[in-house]
C-alpha positions in Angstrom: 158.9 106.2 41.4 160.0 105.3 37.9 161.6 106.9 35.3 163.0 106.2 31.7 166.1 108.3 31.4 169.1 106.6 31.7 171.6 107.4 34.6 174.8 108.9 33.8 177.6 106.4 34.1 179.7 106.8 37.7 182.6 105.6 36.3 186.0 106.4 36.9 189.4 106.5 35.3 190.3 103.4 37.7 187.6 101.8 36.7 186.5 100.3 40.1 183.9 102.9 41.3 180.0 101.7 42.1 178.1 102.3 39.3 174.6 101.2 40.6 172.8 99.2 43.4 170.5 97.1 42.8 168.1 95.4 45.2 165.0 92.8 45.6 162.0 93.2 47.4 160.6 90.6 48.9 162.8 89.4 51.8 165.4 91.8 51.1 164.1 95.2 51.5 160.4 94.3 53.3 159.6 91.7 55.5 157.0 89.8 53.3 158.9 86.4 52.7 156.5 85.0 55.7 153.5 86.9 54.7 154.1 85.2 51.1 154.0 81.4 52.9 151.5 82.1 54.8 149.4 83.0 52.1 150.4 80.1 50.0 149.1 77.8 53.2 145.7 79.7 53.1 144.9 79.1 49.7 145.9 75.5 49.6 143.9 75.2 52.8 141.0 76.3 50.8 141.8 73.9 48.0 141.6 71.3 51.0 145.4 70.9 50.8 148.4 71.0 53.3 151.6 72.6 52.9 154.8 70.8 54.2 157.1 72.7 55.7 159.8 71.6 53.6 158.6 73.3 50.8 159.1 76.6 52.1 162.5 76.7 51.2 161.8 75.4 47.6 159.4 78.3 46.9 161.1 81.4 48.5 162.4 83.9 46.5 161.2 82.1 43.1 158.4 83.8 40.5 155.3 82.8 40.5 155.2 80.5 38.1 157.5 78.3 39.3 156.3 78.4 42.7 153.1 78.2 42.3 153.6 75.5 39.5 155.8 73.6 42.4 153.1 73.6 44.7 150.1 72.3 42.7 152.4 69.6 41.4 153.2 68.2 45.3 149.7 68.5 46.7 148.0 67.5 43.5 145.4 70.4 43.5 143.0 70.8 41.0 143.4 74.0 39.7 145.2 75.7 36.6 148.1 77.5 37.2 146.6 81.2 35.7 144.0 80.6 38.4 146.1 79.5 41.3 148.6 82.8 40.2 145.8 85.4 40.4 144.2 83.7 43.9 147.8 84.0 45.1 148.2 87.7 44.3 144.7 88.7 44.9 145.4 87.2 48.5 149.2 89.1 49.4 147.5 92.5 47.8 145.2 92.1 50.3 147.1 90.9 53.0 149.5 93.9 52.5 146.7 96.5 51.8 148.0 98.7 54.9 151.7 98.9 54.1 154.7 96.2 55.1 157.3 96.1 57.4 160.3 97.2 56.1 163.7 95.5 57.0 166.0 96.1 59.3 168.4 98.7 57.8 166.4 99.2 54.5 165.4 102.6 55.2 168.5 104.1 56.1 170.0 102.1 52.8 168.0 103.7 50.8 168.1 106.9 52.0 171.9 107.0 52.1 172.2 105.7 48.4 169.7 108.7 47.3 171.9 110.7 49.1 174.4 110.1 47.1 172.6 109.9 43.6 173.9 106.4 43.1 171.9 105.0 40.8 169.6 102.7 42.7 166.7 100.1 41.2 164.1 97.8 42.5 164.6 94.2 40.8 161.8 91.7 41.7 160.5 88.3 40.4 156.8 89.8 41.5 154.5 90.8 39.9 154.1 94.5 38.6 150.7 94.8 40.8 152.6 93.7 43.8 154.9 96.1 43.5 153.2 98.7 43.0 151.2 97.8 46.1 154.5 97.4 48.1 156.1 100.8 46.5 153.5 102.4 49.0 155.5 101.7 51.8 158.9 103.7 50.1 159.4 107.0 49.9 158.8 108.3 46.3 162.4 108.5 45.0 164.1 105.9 46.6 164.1 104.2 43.2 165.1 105.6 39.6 163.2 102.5 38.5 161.7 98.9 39.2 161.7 95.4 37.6 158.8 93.4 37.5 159.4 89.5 37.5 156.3 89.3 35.0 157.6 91.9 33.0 161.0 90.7 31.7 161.1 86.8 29.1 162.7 85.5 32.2 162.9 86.0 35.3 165.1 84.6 38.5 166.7 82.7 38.9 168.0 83.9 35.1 169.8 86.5 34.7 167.9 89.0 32.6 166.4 90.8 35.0 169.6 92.3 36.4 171.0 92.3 32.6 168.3 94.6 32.1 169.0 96.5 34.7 172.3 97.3 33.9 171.6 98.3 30.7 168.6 100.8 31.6 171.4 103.2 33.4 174.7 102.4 31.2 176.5 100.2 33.6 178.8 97.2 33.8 177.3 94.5 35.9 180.6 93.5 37.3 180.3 97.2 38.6 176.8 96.7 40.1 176.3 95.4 43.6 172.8 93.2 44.1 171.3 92.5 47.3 169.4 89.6 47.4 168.0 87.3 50.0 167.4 83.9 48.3 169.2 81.7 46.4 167.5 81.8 43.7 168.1 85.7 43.3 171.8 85.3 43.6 172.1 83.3 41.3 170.5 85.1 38.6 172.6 88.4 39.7 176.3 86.2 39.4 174.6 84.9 36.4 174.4 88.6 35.3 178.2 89.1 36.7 177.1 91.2 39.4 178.8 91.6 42.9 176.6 90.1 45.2 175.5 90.7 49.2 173.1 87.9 50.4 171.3 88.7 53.3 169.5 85.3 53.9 165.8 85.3 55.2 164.6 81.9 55.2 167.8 79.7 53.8 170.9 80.0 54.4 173.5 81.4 51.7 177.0 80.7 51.5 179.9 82.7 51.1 181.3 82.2 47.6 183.9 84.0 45.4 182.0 87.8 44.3 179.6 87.0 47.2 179.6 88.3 50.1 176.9 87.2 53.7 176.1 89.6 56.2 173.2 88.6 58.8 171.2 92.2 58.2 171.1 95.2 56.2 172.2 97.2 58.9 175.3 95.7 58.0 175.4 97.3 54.5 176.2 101.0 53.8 177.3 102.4 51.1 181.2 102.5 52.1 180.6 98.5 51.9 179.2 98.4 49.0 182.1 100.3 47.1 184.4 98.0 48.4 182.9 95.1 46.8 184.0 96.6 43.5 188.1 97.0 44.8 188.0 93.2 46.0 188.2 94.3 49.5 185.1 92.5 51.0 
């Protein structure tokens, strides 16, 4: 599922080809963004604290820190953050311990980018364990190689993650397409320079110059993600 070797550069002479995909997990490629609040409710619950709704959209597509950090600081719960990160994880391992739904149009994605040997990477602000969990549920080689949000000195909504990215297979981020789902994670891919697809799953995401919205990723093929690069999306 990993590896360390850089991939060669897909360059051209124009200079406008595709030279990697990049995409996040949670949200984006499996349907977990639910799974992840609901989990977040349950352990609360247990701290004999209730989640408001609102919140939902404050914590979506953030690392852990930040959202579990978020939500001890609105409901006042007694409880360190290490602590309340491990209860969280040690409940969505479990919760996911049979597989996850993938998205709409994730599969064929995939399968069409490995097709094609376009370099192809999993960037995440989860954990490592998480993803590992939720790797399960791919097919062996759908990725050269994954980022871990607890794994890089900062994660989404900064940029390194997708800088890092970049640089593990030679490319120009203004030549990488990200899919993302929150806001949170496009902004740490334009940070990067990155041509971005949102596919909103709990927020919406506005169209914006080097962004583009589609409703699903049955939306997104390859074809559509070269033309991001040429300026015609």
């Amino acid at each position: 599922m990993t590896s360390t070797v850089p991939a060669p550069s897909t360059r051209t002479a124009e200079g406008a080809t595709l030279q990697a995909v990049f995409l996040d997990m949670d949200g984006t490629l499996v349907d977990t963004e639910g799974l992840w609040w609901d989990v977040e409710k349950e352990v609360f619950a247990d701290l004999g604290h209730q989640l408001d709704a609102s919140w939902r959209d404050v914590v979506v597509g953030g690392p852990m820190t930040r959202s579990a950090g978020f939500l001890i600081d609105s409901t006042g719960a007694d409880i360190p953050l290490p602590e309340l990160t491990v209860l969280l994880n040690d409940r969505f391992e479990a919760r996911i311990k049979n597989g996850v739904p993938l998205m709409p149009g994730a599969a064929k994605l995939l399968a069409e980018l490995r097709a094609h040997d376009v370099p192809t990477a999993l960037v995440s602000a989860s954990h490592r364990r998480i993803i590992d969990r939720v790797l399960e549920s791919f097919g062996p080689d759908d990725f050269r190689f994954t980022v871990a949000g607890d794994e890089v000195a900062r994660t989404k909504p900064h940029p390194d993650p997708y800088l890092h990215a970049a640089a593990r297979v030679g490319a120009d981020p203004a030549r990488c397409a990200v899919v993302e789902d929150t806001a949170t994670g496009v902004a740490a891919a334009e940070s990067a320079g990155c041509r971005v697809v949102a596919v909103p799953s709990v927020a919406p995401i506005a169209p914006a110059p080097g962004r583009t919205v589609v409703a699903s990723l049955e939306e997104v093929d390859l074809a559509f993600l070269r033309t991001l690069m040429t300026g015609m999306h």
